[in-house]
MARGUGU-161234 format. One record per residue (C-alpha): x, y, z. Coordinates in nm, 3 decimals. Layout:
REM MARGUGU-161234
px:py:pz
X:Y:Z
...
***
This chain:
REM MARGUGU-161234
px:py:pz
3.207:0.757:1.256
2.928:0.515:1.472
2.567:0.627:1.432
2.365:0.513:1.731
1.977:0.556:1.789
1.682:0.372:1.801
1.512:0.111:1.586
1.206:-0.037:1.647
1.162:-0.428:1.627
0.850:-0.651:1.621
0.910:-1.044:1.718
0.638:-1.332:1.743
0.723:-1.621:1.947
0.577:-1.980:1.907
0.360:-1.913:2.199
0.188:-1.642:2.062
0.337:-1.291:2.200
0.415:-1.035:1.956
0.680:-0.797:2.098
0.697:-0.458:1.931
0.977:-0.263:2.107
1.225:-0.016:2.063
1.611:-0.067:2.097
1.924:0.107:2.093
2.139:0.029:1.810
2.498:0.121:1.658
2.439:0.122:1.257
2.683:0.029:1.048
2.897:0.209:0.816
2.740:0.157:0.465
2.970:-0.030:0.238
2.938:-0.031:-0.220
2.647:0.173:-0.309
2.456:0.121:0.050
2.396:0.493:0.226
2.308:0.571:0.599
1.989:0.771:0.594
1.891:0.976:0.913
1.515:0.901:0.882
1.319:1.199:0.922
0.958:1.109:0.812
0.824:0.716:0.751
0.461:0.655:0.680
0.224:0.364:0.868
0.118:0.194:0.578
-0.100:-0.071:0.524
0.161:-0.329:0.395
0.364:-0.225:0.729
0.062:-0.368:0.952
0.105:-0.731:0.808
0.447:-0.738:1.056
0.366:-0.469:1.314
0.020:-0.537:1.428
-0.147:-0.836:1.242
-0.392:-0.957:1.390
-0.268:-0.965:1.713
-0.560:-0.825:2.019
-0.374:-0.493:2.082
-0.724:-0.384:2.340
-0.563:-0.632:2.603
-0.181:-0.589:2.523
0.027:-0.487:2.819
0.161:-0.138:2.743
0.493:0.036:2.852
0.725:0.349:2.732
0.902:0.222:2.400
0.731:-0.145:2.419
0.380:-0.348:2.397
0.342:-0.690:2.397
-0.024:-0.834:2.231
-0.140:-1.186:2.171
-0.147:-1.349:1.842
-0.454:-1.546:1.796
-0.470:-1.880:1.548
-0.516:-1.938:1.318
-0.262:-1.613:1.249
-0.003:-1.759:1.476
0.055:-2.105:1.290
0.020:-1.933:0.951
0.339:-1.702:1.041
0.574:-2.038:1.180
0.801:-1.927:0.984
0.902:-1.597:1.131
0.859:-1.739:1.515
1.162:-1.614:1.723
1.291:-1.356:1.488
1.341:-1.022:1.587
1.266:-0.769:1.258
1.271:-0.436:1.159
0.953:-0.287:1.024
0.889:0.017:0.827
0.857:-0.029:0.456
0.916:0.321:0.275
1.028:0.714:0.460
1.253:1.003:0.378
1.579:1.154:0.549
1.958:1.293:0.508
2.193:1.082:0.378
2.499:1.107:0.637
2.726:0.875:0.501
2.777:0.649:0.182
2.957:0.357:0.071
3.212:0.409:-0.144
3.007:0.326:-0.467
3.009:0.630:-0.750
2.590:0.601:-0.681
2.617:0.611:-0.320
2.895:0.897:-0.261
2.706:1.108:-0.493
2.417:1.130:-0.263
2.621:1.222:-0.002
2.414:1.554:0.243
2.095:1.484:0.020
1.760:1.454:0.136
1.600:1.159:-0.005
1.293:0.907:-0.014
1.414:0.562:0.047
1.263:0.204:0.072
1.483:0.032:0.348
1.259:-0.193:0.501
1.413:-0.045:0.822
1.254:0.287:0.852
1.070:0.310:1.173
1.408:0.361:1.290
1.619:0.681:1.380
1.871:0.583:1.090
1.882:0.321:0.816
2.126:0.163:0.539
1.986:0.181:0.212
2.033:0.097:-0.175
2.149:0.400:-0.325
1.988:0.254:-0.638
1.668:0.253:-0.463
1.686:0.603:-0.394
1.493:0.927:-0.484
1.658:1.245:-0.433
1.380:1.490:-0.312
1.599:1.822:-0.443
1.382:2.118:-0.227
1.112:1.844:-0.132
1.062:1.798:0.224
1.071:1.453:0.385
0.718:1.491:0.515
0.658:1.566:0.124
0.866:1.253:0.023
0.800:1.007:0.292
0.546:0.819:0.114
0.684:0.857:-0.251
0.745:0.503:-0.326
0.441:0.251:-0.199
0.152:0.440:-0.303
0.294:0.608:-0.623
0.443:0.311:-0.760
0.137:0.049:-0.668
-0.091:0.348:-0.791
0.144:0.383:-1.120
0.173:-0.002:-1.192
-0.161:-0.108:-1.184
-0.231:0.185:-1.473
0.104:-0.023:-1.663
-0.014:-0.335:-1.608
-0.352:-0.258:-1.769
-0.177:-0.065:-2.024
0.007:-0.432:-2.101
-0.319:-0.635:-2.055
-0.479:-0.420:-2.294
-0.745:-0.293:-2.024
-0.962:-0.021:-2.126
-1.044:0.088:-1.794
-0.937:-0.004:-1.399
-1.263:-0.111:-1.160
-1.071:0.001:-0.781
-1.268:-0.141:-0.448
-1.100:0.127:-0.202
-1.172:0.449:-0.393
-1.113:0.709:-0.147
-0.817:0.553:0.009
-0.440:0.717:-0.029
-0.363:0.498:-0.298
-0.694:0.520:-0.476
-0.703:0.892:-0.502
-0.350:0.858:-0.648
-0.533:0.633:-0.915
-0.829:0.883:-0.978
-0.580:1.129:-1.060
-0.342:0.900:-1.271
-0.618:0.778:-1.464
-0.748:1.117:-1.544
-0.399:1.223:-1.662
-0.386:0.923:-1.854
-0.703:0.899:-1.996
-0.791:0.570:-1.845
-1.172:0.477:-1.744
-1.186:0.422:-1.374
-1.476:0.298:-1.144
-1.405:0.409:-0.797
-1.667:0.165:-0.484
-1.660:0.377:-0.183
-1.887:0.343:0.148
-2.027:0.660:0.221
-2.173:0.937:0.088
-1.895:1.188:0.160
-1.641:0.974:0.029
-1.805:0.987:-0.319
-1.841:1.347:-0.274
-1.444:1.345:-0.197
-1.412:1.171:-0.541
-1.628:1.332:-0.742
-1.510:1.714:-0.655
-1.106:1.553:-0.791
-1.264:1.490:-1.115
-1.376:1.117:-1.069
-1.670:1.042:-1.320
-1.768:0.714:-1.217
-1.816:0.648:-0.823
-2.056:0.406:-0.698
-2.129:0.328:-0.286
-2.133:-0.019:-0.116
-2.352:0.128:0.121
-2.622:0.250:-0.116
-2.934:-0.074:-0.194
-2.928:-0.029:-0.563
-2.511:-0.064:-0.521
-2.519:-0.360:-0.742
-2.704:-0.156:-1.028
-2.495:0.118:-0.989
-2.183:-0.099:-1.040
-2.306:-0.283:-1.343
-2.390:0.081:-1.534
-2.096:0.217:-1.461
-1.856:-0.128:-1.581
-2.121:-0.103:-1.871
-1.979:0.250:-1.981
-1.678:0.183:-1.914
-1.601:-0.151:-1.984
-1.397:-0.209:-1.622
-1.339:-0.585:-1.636
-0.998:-0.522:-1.498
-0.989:-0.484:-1.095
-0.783:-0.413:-0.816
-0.865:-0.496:-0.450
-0.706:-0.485:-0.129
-0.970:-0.580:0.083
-0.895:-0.977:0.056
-1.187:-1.128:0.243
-1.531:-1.162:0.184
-1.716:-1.118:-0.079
-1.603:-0.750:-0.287
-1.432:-0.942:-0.516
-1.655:-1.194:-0.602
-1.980:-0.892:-0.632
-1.753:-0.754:-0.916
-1.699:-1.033:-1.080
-2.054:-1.121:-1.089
-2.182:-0.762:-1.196
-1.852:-0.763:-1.479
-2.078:-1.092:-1.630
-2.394:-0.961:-1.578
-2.314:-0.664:-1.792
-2.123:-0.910:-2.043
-2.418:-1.157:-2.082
-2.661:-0.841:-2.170
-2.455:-0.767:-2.470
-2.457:-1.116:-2.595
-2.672:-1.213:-2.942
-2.681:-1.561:-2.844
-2.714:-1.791:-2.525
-2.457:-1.984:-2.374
-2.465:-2.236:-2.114
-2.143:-2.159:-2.006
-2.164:-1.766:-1.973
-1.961:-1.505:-2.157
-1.639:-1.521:-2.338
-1.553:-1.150:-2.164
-1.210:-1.194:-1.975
-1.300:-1.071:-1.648
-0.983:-1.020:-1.417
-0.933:-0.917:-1.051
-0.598:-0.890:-0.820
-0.642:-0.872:-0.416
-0.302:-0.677:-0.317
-0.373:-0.652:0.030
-0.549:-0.788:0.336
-0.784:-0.531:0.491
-1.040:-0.785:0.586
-0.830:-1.076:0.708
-1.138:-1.332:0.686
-1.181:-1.568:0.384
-1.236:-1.501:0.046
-1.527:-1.629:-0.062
-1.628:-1.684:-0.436
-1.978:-1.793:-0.575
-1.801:-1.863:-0.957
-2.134:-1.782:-1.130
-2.003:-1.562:-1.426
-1.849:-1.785:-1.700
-1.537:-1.942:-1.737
-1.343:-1.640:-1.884
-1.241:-1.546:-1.504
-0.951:-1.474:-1.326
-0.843:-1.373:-0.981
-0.464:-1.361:-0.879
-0.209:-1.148:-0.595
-0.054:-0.806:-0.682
0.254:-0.722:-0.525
0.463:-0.410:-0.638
0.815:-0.576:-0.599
0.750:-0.877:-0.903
0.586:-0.620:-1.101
0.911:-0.391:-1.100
1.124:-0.650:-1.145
0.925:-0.738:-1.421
0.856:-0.439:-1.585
1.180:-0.357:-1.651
1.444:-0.089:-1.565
1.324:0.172:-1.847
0.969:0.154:-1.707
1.063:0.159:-1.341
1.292:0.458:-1.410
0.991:0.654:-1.636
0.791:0.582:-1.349
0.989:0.728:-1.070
1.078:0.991:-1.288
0.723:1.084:-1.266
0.664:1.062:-0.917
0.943:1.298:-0.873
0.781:1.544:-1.098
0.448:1.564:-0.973
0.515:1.477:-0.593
0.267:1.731:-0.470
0.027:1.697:-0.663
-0.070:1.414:-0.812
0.117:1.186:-0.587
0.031:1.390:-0.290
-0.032:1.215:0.037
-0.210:1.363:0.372
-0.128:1.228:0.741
-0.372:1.302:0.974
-0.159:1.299:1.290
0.273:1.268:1.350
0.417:1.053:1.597
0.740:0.966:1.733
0.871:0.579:1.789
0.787:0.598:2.133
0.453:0.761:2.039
0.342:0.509:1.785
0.360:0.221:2.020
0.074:0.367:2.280
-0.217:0.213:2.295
-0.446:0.523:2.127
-0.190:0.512:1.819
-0.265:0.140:1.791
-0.608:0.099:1.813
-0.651:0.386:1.562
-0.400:0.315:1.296
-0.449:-0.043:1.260
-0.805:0.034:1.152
-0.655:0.214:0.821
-0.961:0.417:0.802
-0.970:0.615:0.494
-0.794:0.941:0.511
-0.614:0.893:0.884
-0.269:0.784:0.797
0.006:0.859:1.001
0.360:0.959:0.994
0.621:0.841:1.221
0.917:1.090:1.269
1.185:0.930:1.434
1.324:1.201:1.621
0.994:1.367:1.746
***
């Protein structure tokens, strides 16, 4: 039996349109352990804006039902050649019915389940997906399971990978996001030292009332001090950032050395010997990094990106992991939308504008068939 609805599709050209737009489409019938999953709930996450919006100037786009077309400035446009003229699907992570299955022992024995998915496809009214890859939600919803993968997992994995580094606590630069309430939580549960950086007053409050013990503001003047005590309790030299540009990243490093060089007995020219260690997994600010490297030599800054750390990890950790997703789905892996939309609905220019800005708190989720 044909499944046909529609799929939204975002395509940059070498002259610098981006084309999000929304098209008809017969699916096909999933073959091994692939299933066809009528999408009922997908989240807007940040890792979905890299393809949908970029930085393309969506306040001058020309807007229509079920399509928008923005310009791409540079240097953005030459540093995506590669994708020029393609027409792909977007939508990372979502939940839905399974409605039919390959004929795979994993696949038919999801057949009529609800489940949370990671397709790669799911702004979309249906979408083939690994049945491998799949979370069966048993009497979750699929607002409930939409966004149990990217945020649980990258939330989950960076407590692993300290865990493996032999980190003693995590230093987070988005504190009150999604994902880095997620965090606060997992770390309490875990017993891990965390140092939340927000930028305003109520997002510390937000924080500190779920049990955080160590939040510090951007905003505040003495935010440097404030930092240094709490990596100084803690010992945070271990960091996570998704910000990308400017000049977060290289702050902590320099307030991880400053509390390092006070506990020195002797001087040395060359700084510390603390191992200091930060990963940027996303692009919030899409301007340069900069770095100032004035804390030692025992420094390191690299990507984070969930998909290598899975593979890496291993299937006994992955499984432990989802396992315990599953388990605690509203609660500690809990996410809030603050408006739904349909496909038609997220490509207006009001949805736009206000979900590219992934303010904290304001995430929304796209259900396919309104």
């Amino acid at each position: 039996m044909a499944h046909t609805g529609k799929q939204l599709f975002t395509t940059l050209d070498a002259g610098g349109e981006l084309t999000l737009e929304l098209d008809e489409k017969t699916f096909p019938e999933p073959t091994g352990n692939q299933v066809l999953v009528k999408m009922e709930a997908a989240p807007i996450n940040p890792s979905d804006l890299a393809i949908l919006t970029g930085a393309a100037d969506f306040d001058h786009a020309d807007y229509s039902t079920g399509k928008v077309v923005a310009k791409m400035p540079e240097p953005f446009l030459s540093g995506q050649k590669a994708r020029h003229g393609q027409k792909l699907p977007a939508g990372n992570e979502g939940a839905g019915t399974v409605v039919a299955t390959g004929d795979g022992d994993a696949a038919k024995a999801l057949m009529g389940q609800r489940v949370a998915c990671v397709p790669g496809t799911a702004f979309s009214q249906y979408a083939i997906a690994d049945a491998m890859m799949c979370l069966p939600l048993g009497d979750h919803s699929a607002e409930e399971g939409a966004s149990s993968f990217v945020n649980p997992m990258t939330a989950l994995g960076f407590v692993e990978n300290a865990k493996m580094d032999g980190a003693k606590a995590i230093l987070h630069t988005v504190g009150a996001s999604n994902l880095g309430q997620m965090l606060n939580r997992i770390c309490l549960e875990d017993g891990m030292g965390l140092v939340n950086i927000v930028r305003k007053d109520e997002q510390m409050k937000l924080l500190k009332d779920q049990g955080a013990t160590h939040v510090v503001n951007s905003s505040d003047p003495d935010f440097m001090e404030q930092l240094k005590a709490a990596i100084d309790e803690t010992d945070a030299y271990y960091g996570f950032d998704p910000i990308g540009g400017g000049q977060m990243v290289d702050t902590c490093f320099k307030a991880m050395e400053q509390v390092a060089v006070a506990k020195m007995t002797e001087y040395s020219r060359y700084g510390s010997n603390q191992q200091k260690r930060m990963f940027i997994y996303g692009r919030l600010d899409f301007g340069p990094t900069t770095l100032t490297p004035s804390y030692g030599f025992g420094w390191t800054l690299s990507g984070w990106l969930l998909t290598p750390f899975l593979q890496n990890a291993g299937m006994e950790t992955v499984m432990r992991m989802r396992q315990r997703v599953l388990e605690n789905l509203t609660t500690t892996f809990a996410s809030s939308y603050k408006t739904k939309v349909d496909l038609e609905g997220m490509l207006t220019k009001d949805a736009i504008t206000d979900y590219r800005q992934m303010k904290t708190g304001e995430k929304y989720l796209v259900t396919p068939w309104g």
